[in-house]
C-alpha positions as CSV (number, residue, x, y, z in Angstrom):
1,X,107.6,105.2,98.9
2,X,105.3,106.7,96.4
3,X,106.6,105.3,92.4
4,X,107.9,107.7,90.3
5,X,106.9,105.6,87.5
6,X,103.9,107.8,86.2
7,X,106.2,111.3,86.2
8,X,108.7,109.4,84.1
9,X,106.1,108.3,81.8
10,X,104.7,111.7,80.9
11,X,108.8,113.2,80.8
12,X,109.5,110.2,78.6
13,X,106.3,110.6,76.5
14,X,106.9,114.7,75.9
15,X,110.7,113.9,74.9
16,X,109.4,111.5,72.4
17,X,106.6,114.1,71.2
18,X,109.3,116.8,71.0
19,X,111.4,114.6,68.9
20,X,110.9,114.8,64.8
21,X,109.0,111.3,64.7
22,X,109.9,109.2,61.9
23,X,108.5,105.7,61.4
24,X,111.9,104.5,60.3
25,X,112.9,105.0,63.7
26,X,110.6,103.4,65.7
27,X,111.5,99.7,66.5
28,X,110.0,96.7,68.1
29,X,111.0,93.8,70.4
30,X,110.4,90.9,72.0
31,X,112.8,88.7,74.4
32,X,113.0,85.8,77.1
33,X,115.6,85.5,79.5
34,X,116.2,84.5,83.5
35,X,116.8,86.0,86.8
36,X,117.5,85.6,89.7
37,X,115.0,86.8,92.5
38,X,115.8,87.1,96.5
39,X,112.2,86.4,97.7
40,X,113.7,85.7,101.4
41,X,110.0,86.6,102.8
42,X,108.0,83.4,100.8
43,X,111.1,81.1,101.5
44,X,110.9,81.9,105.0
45,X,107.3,80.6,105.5
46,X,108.1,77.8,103.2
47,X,110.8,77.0,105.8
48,X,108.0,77.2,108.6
49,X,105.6,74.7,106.5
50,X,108.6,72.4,106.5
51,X,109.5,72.6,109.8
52,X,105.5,71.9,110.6
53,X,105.3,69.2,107.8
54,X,108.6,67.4,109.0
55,X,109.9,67.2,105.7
56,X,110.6,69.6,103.0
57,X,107.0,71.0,101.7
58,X,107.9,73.7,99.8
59,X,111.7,74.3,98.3
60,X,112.7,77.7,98.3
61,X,112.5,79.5,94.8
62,X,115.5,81.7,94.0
63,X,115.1,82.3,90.3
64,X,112.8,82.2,87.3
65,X,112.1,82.4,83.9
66,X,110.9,86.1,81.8
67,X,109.1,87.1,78.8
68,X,109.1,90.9,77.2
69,X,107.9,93.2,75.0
70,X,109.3,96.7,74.1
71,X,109.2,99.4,71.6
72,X,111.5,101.6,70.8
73,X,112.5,104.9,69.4
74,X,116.2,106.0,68.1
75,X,116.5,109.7,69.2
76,X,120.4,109.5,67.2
77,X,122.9,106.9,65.8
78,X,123.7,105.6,69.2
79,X,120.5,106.5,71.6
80,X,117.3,104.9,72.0
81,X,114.6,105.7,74.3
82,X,111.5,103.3,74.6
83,X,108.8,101.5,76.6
84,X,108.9,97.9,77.9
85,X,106.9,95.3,79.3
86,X,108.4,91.8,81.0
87,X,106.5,89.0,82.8
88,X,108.6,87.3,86.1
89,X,107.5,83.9,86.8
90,X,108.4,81.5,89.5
91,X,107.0,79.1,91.8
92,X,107.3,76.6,94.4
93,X,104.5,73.8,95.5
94,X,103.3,70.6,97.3
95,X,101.4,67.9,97.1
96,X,100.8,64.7,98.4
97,X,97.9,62.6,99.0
98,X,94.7,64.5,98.6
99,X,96.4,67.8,99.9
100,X,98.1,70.6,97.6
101,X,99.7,73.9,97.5
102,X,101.1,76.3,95.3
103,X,103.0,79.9,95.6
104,X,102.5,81.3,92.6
105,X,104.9,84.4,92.3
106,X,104.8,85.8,88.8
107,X,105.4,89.9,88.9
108,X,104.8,92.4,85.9
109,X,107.2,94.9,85.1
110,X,106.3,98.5,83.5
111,X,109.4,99.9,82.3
112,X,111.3,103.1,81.0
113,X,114.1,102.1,79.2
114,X,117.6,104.2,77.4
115,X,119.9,102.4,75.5
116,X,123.6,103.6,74.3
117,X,125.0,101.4,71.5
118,X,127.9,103.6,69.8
119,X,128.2,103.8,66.1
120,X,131.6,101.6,65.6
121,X,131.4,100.0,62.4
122,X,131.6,97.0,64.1
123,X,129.1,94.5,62.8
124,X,128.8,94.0,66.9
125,X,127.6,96.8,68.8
126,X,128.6,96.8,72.6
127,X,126.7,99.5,74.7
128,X,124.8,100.2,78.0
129,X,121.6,100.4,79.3
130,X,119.2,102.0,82.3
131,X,115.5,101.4,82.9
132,X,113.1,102.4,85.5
133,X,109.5,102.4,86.2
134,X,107.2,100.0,88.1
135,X,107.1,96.2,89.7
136,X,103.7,95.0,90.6
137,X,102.7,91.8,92.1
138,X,100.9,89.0,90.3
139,X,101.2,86.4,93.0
140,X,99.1,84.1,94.9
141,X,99.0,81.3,97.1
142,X,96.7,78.1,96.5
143,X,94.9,75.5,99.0
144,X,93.0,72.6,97.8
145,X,92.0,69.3,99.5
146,X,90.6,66.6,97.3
147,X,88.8,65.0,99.9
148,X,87.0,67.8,101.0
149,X,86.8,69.6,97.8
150,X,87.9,73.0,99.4
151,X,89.9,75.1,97.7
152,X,91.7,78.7,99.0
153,X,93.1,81.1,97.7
154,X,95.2,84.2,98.0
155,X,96.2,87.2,95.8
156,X,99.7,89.1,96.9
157,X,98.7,92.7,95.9
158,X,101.4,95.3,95.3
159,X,103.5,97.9,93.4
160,X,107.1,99.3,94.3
161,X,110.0,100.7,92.6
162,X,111.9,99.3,90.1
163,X,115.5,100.2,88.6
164,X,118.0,98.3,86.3
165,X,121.4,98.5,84.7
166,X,123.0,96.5,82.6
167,X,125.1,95.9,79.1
168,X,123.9,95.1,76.0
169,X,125.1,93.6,72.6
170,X,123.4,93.6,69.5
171,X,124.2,92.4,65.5
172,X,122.0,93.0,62.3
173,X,120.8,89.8,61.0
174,X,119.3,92.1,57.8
175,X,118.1,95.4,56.9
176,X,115.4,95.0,59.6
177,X,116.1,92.5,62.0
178,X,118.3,92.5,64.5
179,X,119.6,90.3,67.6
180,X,120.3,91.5,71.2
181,X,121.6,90.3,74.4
182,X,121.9,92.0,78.0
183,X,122.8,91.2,81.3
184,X,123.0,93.1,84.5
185,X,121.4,94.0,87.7
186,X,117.7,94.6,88.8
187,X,116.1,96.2,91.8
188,X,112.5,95.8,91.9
189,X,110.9,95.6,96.1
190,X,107.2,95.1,96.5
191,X,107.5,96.5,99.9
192,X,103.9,96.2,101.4
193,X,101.7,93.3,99.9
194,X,98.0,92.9,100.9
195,X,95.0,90.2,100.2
196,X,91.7,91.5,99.7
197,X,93.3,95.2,100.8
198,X,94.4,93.9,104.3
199,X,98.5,93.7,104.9
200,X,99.9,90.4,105.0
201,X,102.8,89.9,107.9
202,X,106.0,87.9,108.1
203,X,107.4,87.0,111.8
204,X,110.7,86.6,110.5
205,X,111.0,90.1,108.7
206,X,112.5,93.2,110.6
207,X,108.9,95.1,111.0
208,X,106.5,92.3,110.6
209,X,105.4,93.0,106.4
210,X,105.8,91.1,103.6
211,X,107.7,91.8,101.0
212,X,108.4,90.5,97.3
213,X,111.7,91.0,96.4
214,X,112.7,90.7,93.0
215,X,116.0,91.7,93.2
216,X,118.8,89.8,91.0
217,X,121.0,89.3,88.1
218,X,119.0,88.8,84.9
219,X,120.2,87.9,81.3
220,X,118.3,88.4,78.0
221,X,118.2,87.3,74.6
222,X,115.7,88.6,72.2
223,X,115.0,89.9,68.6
224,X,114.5,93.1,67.3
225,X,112.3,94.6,64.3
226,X,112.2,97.8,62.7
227,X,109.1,97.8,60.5
């Protein structure tokens, strides 16, 4: 399925352009959090290098760490529309004797994001949250054999749609500064991933791709600035 990323970037850019800009309403961001992931296709061939190796090779990766950037712009009190950034990372890897291996599964997300936080007086703001836009793959696979000195490796290309919702919680800490949480639910499927432009195949999936599926729970914690 074509990503309807770039369409929501250009509606997203004229609502912004449309708006009365003020620099007092423009806000920045930066946050770390976790996920979970459900990468089902990379554990499965872990699982076959086990079952080859007679022991566990690699162990299966079901979560991992994030890192974001964001900005933001309030449209009112309560609504804020803005463009975001955020690093997945995860791996799992081997090695013993003169042999290892690594899957290296980081993915980028490009994202689209609204925010509702309602104007309550409360010195805690409790609100909701959409985003859309883009996953694309940053992942690879890595071969090296000390005795030989070979090394191989392989780069996981794709892009597929990506979707979250979730809640959101935010306090002042200043005229400028502020702290946020949120936590909810992501779907974000690379659903055909190729190495030097040829598709790679799973046995073990329904029609024989690959996918990366970075679908999970996530949490975030991060800081807000309003220059």
């Amino acid at each position: 399925m074509k990503s309807p990323f770039p369409g929501l970037l250009i509606l997203a850019a004229g609502v912004l352009l449309a708006a009365p800009v003020r620099a007092e309403r423009i806000s920045l961001q930066v946050n770390g959090g976790f996920s979970t992931y459900n990468l089902d296709d990379v554990n499965d061939a872990g699982d076959r290098a086990n079952e080859l190796a007679g022991q566990e090779v690699f162990s299966p990766v079901h979560s991992g760490w994030s890192a974001g950037l964001g900005a933001g712009y309030t449209l009112d009190a309560e609504l804020t529309l803005g463009l975001a950034y955020e690093r997945l990372m995860g791996s799992t890897s081997y090695s013993g004797g003169s042999l290892s291996a690594e899957f290296d599964l980081p993915a980028d997300l490009y994202k689209i994001f609204l925010d509702y936080l309602p104007a309550n007086g409360n010195s805690v703001r409790v609100g909701a949250g959409a985003a859309t836009g883009m996953v694309r793959s940053a992942a690879s696979y890595q071969e090296s054999d000390l005795a030989t000195s070979s090394l191989e490796k392989m780069d996981f290309d794709g892009t597929g749609f990506l979707f979250e919702g979730y809640v959101l919680a935010e306090t002042a800490l200043g005229s400028r500064w502020a702290l946020f949480g949120q936590g909810g639910f992501r779907h974000a499927i690379v659903g055909q991933v190729t190495t030097d432009g040829r598709t790679i195949y799973n046995p073990d999936s329904l029609d024989d791709k690959l996918r990366l599926n970075y679908s999970g729970i996530f949490l975030r914690l991060g800081l807000k600035f309003q220059p």
